[in-house]
N, CA, C and O of each residue as an XYZ file, in Angstrom:
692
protein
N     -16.243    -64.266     51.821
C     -16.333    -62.898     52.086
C     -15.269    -62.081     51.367
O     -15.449    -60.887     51.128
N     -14.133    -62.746     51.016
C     -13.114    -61.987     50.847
C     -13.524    -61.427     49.405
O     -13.099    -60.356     48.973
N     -14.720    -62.578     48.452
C     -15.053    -62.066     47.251
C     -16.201    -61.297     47.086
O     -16.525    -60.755     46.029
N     -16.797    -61.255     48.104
C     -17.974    -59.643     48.352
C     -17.600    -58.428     48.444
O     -18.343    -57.524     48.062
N     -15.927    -58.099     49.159
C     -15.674    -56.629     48.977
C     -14.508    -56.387     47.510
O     -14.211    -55.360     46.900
N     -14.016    -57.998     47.308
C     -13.120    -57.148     45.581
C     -13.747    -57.451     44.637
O     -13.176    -58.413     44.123
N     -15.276    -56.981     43.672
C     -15.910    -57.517     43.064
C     -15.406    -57.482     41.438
O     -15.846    -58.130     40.488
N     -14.426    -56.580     41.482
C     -13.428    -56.404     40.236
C     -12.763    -58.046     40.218
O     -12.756    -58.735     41.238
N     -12.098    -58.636     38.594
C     -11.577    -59.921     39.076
C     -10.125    -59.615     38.949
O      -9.634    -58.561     38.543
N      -9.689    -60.373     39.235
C      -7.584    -59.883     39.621
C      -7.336    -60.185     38.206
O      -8.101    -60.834     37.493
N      -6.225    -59.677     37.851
C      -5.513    -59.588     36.601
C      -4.038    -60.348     37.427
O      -3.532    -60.071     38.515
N      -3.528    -61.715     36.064
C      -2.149    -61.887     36.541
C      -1.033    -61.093     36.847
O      -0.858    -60.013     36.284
N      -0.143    -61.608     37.822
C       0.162    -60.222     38.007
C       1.294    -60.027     36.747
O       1.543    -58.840     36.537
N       1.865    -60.782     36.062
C       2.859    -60.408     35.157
C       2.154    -60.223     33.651
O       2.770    -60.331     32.591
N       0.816    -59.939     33.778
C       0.111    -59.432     32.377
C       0.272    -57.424     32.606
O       0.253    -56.736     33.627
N       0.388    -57.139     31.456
C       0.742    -55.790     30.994
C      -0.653    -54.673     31.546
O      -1.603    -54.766     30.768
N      -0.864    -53.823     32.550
C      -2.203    -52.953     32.758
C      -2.243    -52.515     31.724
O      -3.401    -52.657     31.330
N      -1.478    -51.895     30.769
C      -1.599    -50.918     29.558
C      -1.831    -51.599     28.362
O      -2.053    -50.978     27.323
N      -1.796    -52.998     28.416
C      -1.836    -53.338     26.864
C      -3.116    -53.169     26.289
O      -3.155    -53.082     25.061
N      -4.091    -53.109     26.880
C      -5.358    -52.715     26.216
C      -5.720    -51.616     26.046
O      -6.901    -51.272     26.082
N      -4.636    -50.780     25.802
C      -4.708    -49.082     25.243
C      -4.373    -49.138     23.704
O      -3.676    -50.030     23.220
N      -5.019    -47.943     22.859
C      -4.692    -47.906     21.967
C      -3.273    -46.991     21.241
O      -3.118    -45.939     21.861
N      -2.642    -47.100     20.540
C      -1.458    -46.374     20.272
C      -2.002    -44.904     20.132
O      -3.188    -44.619     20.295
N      -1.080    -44.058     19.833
C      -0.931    -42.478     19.893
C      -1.650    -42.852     18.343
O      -1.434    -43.674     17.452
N      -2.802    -41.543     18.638
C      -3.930    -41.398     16.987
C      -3.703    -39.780     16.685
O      -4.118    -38.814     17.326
N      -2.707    -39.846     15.197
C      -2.417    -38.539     14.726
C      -3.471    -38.292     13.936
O      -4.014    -39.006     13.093
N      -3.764    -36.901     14.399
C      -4.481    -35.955     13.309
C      -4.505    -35.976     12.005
O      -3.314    -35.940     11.696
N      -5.495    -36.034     10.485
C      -4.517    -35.849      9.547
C      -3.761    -35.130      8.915
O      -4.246    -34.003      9.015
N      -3.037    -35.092      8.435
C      -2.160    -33.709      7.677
C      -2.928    -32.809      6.898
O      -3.630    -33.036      5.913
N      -2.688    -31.762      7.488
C      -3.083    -30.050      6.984
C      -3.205    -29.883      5.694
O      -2.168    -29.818      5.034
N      -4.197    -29.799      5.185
C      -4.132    -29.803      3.335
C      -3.445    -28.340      2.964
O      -3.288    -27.378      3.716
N      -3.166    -28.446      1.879
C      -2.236    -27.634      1.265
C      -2.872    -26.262      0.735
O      -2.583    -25.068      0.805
N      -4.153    -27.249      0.019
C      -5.041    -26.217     -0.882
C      -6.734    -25.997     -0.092
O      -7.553    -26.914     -0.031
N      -6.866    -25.225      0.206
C      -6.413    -23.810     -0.010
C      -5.994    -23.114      1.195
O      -6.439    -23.316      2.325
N      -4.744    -21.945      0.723
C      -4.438    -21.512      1.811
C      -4.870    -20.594      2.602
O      -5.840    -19.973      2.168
N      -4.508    -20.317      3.542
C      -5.079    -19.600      4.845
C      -4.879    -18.327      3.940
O      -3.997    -18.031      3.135
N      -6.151    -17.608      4.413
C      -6.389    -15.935      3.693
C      -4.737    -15.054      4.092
O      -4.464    -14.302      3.156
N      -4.032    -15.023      4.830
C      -2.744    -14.512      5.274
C      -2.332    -14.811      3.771
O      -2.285    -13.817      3.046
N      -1.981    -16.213      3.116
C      -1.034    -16.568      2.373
C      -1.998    -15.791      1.016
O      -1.235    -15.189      0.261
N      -2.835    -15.739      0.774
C      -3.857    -14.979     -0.402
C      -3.180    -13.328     -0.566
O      -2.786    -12.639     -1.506
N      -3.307    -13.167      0.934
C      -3.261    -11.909      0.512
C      -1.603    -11.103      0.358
O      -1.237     -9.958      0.092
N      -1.061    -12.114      0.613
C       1.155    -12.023      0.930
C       1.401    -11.936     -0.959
O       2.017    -11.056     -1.559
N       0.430    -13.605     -1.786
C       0.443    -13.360     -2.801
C       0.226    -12.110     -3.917
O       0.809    -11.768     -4.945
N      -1.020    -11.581     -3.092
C      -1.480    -10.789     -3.930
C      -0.503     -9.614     -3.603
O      -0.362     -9.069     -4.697
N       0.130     -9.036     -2.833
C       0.644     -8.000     -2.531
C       2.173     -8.297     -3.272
O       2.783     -7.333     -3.734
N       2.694     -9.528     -3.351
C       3.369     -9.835     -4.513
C       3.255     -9.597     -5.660
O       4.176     -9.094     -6.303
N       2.146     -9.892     -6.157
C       1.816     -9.982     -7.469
C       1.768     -8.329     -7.733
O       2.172     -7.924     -8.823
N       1.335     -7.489     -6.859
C       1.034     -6.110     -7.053
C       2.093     -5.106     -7.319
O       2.126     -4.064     -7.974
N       2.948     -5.759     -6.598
C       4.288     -5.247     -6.165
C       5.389     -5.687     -7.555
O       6.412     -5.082     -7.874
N       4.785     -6.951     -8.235
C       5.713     -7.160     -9.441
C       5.282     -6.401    -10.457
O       5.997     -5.777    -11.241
N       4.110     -6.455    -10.443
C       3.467     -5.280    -11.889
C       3.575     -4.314    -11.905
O       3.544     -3.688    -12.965
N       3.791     -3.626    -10.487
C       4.075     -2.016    -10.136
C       5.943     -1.824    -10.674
O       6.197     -0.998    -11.550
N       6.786     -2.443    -10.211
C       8.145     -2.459    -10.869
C       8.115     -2.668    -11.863
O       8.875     -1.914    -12.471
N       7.325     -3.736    -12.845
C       7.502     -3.611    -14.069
C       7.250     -2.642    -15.048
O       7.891     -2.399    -16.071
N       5.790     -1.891    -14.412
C       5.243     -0.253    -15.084
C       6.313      0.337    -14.935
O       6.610      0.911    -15.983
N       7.280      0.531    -13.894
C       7.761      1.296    -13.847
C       9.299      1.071    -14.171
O      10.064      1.985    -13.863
N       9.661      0.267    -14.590
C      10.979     -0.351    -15.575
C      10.881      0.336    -16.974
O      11.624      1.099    -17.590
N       9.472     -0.332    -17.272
C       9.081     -0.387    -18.980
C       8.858      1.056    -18.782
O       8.362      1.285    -19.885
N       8.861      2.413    -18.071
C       8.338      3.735    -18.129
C       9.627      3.865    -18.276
O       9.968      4.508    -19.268
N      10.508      3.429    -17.554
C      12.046      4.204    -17.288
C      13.191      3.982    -18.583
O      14.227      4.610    -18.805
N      12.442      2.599    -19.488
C      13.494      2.182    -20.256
C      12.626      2.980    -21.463
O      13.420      3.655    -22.119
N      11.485      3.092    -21.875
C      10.975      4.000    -23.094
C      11.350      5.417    -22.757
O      12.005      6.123    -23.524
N      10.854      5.857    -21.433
C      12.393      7.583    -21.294
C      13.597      7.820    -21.600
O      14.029      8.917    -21.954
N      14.608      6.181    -21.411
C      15.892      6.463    -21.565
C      15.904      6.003    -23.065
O      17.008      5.535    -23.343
N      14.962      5.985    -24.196
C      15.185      5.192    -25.627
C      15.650      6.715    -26.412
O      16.326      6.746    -27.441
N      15.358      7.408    -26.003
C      15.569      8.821    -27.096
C      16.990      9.233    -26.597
O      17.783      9.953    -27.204
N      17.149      8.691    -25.478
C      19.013      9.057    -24.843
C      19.778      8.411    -25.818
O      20.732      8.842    -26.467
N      19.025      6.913    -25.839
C      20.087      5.833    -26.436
C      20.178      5.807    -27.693
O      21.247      5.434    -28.175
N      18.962      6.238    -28.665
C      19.079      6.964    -30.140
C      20.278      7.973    -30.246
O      21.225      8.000    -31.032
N      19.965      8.719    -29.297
C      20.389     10.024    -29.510
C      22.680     10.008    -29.605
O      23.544     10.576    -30.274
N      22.622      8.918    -28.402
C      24.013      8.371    -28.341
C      24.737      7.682    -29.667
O      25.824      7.951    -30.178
N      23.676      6.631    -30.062
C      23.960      5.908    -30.933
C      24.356      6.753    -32.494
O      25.291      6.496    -33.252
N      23.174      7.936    -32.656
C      23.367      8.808    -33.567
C      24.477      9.702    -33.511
O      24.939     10.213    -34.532
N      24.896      9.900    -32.453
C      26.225     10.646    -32.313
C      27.774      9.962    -32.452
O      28.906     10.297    -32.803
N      27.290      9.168    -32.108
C      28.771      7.862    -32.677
C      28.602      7.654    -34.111
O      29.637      7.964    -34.702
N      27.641      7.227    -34.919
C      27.476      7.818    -36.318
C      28.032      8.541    -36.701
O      28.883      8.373    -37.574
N      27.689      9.780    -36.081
C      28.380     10.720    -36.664
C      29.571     11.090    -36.452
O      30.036     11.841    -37.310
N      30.407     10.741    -35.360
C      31.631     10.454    -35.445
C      32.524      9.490    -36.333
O      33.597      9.790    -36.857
N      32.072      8.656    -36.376
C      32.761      7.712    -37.475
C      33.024      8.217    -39.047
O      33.994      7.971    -39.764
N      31.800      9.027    -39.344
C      31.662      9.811    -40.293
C      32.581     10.438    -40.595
O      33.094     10.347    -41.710
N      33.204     11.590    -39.230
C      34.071     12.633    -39.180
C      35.556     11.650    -40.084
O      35.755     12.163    -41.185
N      36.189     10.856    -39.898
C      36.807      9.959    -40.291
C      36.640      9.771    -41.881
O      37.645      9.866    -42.586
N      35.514      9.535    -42.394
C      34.985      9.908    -43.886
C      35.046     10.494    -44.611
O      34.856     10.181    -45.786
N      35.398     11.812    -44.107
C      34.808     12.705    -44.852
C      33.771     13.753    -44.432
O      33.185     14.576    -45.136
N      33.689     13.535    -43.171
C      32.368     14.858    -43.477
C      32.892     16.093    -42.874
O      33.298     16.221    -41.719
N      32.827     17.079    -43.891
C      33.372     18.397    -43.164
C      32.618     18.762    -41.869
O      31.450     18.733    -41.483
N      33.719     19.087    -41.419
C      33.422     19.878    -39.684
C      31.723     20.434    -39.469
O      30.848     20.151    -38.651
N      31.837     21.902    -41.351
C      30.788     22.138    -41.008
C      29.532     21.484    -40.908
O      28.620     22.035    -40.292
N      29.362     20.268    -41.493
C      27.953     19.573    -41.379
C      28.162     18.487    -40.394
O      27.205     17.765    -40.112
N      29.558     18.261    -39.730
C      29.227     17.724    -38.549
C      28.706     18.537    -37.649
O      27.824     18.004    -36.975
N      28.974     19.802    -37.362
C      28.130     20.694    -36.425
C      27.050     21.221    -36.193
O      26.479     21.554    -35.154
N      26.657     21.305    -37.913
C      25.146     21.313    -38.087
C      24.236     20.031    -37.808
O      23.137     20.229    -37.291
N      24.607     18.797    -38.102
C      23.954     17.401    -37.826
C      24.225     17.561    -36.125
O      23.188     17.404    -35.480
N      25.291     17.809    -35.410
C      25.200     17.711    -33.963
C      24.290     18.759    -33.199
O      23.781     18.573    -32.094
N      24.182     19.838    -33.942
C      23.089     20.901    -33.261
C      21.606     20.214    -33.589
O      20.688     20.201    -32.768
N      21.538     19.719    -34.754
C      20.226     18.901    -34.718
C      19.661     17.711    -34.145
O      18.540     17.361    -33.778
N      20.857     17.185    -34.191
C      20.690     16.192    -33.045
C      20.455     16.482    -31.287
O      20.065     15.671    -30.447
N      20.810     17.801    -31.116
C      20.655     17.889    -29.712
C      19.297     18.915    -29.242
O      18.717     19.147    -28.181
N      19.137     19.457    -30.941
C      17.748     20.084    -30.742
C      16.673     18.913    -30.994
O      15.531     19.342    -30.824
N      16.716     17.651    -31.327
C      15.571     16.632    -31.259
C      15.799     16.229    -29.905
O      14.784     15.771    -29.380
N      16.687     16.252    -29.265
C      16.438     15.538    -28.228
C      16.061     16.339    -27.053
O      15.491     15.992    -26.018
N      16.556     17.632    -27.484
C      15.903     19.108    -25.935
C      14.217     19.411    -26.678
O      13.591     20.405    -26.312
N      13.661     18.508    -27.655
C      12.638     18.855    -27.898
C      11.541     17.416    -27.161
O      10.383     17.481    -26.747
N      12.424     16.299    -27.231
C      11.278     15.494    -26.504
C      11.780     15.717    -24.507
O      11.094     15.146    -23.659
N      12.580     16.291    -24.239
C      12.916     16.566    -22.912
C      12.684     17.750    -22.380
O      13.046     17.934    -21.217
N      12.138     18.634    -22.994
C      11.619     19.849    -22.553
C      10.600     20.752    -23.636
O      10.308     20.447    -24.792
N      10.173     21.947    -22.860
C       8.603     22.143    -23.323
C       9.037     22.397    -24.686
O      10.137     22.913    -24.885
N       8.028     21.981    -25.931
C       8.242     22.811    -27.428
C       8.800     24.259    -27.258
O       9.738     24.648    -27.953
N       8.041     25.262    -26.062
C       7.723     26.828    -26.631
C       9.521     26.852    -25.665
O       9.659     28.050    -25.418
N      10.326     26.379    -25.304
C      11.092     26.706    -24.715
C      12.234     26.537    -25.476
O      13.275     27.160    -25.269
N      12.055     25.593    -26.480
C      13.249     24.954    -27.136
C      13.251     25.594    -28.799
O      14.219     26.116    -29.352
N      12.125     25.420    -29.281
C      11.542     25.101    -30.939
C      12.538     26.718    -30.986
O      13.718     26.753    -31.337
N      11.623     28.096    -30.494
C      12.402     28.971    -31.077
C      14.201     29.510    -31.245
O      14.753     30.326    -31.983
N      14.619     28.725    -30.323
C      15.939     29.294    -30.147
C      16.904     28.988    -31.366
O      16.743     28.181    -32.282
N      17.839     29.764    -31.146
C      18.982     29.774    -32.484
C      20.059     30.645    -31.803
O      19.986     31.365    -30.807
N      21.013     30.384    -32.580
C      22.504     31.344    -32.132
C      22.620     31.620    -30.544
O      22.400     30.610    -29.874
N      22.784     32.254    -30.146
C      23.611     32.776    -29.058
C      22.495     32.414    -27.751
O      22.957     32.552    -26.619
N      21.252     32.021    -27.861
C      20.149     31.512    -27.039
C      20.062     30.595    -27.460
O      19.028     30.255    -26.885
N      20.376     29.557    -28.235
C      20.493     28.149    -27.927
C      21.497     27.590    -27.251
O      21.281     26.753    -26.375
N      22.914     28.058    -27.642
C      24.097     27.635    -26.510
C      23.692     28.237    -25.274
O      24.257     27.515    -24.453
N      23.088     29.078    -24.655
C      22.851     29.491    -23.629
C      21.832     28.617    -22.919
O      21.921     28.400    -21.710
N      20.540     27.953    -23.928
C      19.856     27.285    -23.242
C      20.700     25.576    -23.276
O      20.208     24.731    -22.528
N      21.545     25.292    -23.875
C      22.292     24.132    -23.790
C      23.041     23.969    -22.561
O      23.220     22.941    -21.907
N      23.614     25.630    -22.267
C      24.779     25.603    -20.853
C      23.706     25.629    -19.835
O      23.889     25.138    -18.722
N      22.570     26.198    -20.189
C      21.899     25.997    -18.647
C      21.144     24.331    -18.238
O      20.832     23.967    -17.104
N      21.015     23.659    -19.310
C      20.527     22.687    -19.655
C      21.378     21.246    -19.056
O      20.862     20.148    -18.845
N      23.064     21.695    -18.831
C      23.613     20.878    -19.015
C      24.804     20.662    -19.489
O      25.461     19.637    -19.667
N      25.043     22.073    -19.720
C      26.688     22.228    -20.585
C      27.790     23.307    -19.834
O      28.784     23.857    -20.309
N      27.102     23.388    -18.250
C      28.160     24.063    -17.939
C      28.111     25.677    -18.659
O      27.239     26.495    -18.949
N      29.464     25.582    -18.737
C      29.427     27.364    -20.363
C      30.446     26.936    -21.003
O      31.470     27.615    -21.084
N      30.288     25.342    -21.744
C      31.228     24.965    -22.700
C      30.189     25.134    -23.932
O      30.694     25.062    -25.052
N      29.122     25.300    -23.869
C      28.309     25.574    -25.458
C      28.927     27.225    -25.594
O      29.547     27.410    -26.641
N      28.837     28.313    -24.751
C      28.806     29.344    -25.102
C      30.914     29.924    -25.039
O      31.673     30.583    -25.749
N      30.973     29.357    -24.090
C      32.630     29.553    -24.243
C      33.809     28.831    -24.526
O      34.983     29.195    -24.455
N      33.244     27.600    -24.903
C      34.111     26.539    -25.325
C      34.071     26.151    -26.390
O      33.982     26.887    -27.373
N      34.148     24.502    -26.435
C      33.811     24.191    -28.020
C      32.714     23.727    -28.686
O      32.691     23.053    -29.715
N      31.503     24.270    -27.809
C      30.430     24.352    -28.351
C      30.002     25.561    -28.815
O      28.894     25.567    -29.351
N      30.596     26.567    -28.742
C      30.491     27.661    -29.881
C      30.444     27.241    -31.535
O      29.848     27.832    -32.436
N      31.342     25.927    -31.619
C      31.091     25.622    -33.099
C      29.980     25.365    -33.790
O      29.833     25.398    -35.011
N      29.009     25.044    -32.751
C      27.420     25.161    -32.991
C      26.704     25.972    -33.924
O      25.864     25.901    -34.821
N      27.529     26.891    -33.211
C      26.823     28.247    -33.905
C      27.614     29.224    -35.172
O      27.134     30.094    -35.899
N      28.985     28.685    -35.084
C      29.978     29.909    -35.473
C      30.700     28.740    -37.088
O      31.343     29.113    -38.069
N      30.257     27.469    -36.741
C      31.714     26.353    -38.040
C      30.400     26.538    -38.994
O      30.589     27.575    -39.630
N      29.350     26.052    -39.296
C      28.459     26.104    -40.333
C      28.419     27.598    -41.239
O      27.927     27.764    -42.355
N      29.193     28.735    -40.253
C      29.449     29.736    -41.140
C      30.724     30.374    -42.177
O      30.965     31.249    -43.008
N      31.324     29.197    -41.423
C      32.934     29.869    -42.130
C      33.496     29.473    -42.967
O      32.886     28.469    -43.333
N      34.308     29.615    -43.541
C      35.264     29.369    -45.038
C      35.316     27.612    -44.967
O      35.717     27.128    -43.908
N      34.978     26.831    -45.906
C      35.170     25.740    -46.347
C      36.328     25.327    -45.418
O      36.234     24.584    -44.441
N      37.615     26.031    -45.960
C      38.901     25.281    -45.347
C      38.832     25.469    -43.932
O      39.883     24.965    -43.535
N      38.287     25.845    -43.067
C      38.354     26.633    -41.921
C      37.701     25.526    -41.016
O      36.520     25.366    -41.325
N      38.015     24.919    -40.248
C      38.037     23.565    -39.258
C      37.941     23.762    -37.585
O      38.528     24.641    -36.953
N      37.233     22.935    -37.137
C      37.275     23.187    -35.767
C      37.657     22.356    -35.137
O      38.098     21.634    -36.032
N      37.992     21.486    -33.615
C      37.665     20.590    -32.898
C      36.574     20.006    -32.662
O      35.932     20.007    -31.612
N      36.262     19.309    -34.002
C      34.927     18.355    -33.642
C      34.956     17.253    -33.154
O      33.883     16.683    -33.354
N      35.818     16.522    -32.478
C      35.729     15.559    -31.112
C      35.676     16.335    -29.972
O      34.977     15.805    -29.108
N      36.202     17.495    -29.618
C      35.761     18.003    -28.675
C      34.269     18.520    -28.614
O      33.573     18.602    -27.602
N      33.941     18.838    -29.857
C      32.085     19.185    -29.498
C      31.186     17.891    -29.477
O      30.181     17.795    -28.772
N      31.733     16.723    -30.477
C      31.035     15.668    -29.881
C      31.370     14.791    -28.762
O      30.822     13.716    -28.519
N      32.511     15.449    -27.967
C      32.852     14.777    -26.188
C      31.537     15.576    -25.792
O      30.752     14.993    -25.045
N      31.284     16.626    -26.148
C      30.528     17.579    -25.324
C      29.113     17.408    -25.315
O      28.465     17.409    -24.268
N      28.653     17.271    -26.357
C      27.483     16.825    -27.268
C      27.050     15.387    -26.561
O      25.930     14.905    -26.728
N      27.927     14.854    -25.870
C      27.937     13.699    -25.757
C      27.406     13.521    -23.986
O      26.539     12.772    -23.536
N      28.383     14.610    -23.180
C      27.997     15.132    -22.081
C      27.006     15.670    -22.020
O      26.550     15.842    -20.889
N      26.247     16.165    -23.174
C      25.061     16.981    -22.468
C      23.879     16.006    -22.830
O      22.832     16.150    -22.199
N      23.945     15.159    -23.661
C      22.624     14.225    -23.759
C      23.163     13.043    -22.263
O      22.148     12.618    -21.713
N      24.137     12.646    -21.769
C      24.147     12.173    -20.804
C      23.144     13.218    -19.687
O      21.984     13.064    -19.305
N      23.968     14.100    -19.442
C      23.305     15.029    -17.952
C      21.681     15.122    -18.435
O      20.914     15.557    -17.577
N      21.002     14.679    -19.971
C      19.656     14.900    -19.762
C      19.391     13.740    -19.882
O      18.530     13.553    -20.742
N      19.689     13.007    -19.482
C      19.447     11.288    -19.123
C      17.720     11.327    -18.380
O      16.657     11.005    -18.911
N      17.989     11.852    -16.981
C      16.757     11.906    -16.368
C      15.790     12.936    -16.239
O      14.899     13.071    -15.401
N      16.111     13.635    -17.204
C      15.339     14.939    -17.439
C      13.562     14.275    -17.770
O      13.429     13.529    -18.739
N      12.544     14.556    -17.063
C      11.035     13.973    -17.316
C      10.734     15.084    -18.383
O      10.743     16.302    -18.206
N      10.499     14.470    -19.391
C       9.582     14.982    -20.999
C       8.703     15.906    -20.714
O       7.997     16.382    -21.603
């Protein structure tokens, strides 16, 4: 009778209940490719975000190329001064030099006509303070006219010359 109600059969008692389980079954590892739409679109907003700084590098460094001519041409022409070149055609080469460059930085009809006493005026409003019209950027206008022997401070107009193509650094064309 006693084997009519335990119809299960006994297990020894020093055998293991658990050994006929199977070990812990890992998942397999998460593939790499392709990634979850989140990571698509993080890229792409990267990628958007690098081409947008670069337009706008390569915009900022072809704006600042007529500064850096314009610098480079003015140290030229300083070295020059050292040479030989009279005052007066350093002042005339520095007024031309600063009328090419107020011509790609501001409108033609604003710049093209001026001369004498309205070009230093549009230089001081431009950027020169009132050292074109009361300082030593008067030589602008006044050394290309005077007696051969007759000399000005032309490091002070190309310090100045020099200041005013700086202050139009970010001037938009």
């Amino acid at each position: 009778m006693a084997d009519t109600i335990n119809p299960l059969p006994t297990a020894p008692a020093a055998a293991d209940p658990l050994a006929g389980l199977r070990d812990w079954h890992l998942p397999d590892p998460v593939s790499w490719w392709p990634p979850a739409p989140g990571w698509w679109l993080v890229a792409g907003l990267t990628l958007g975000a690098g081409a947008l700084a670069l337009v706008l590098w390569r915009r900022r460094w072809r704006q600042g190329a007529a500064v850096r001519t314009a610098l480079g041409e003015l140290e030229a022409l300083r070295g020059q001064l050292g040479t030989g070149l009279d005052p007066g055609g350093f002042a005339a080469a520095v007024s031309i030099l600063l009328r090419r460059l107020a011509l790609t930085r501001f409108p033609r009809e604003r710049v093209a006509g001026l001369s004498g006493a309205s070009w230093l005026a549009f230089l001081d409003a431009t950027g020169g303070g009132d050292a074109f019209s009361r300082g030593p950027g008067r030589m602008l206008a006044e050394l290309p006219y005077r007696a051969p022997g007759e000399t000005g401070d032309c490091v002070a107009l190309a310090d100045l010359a020099g200041r005013w193509i700086r202050a139009n650094r970010g001037t938009a064309p």
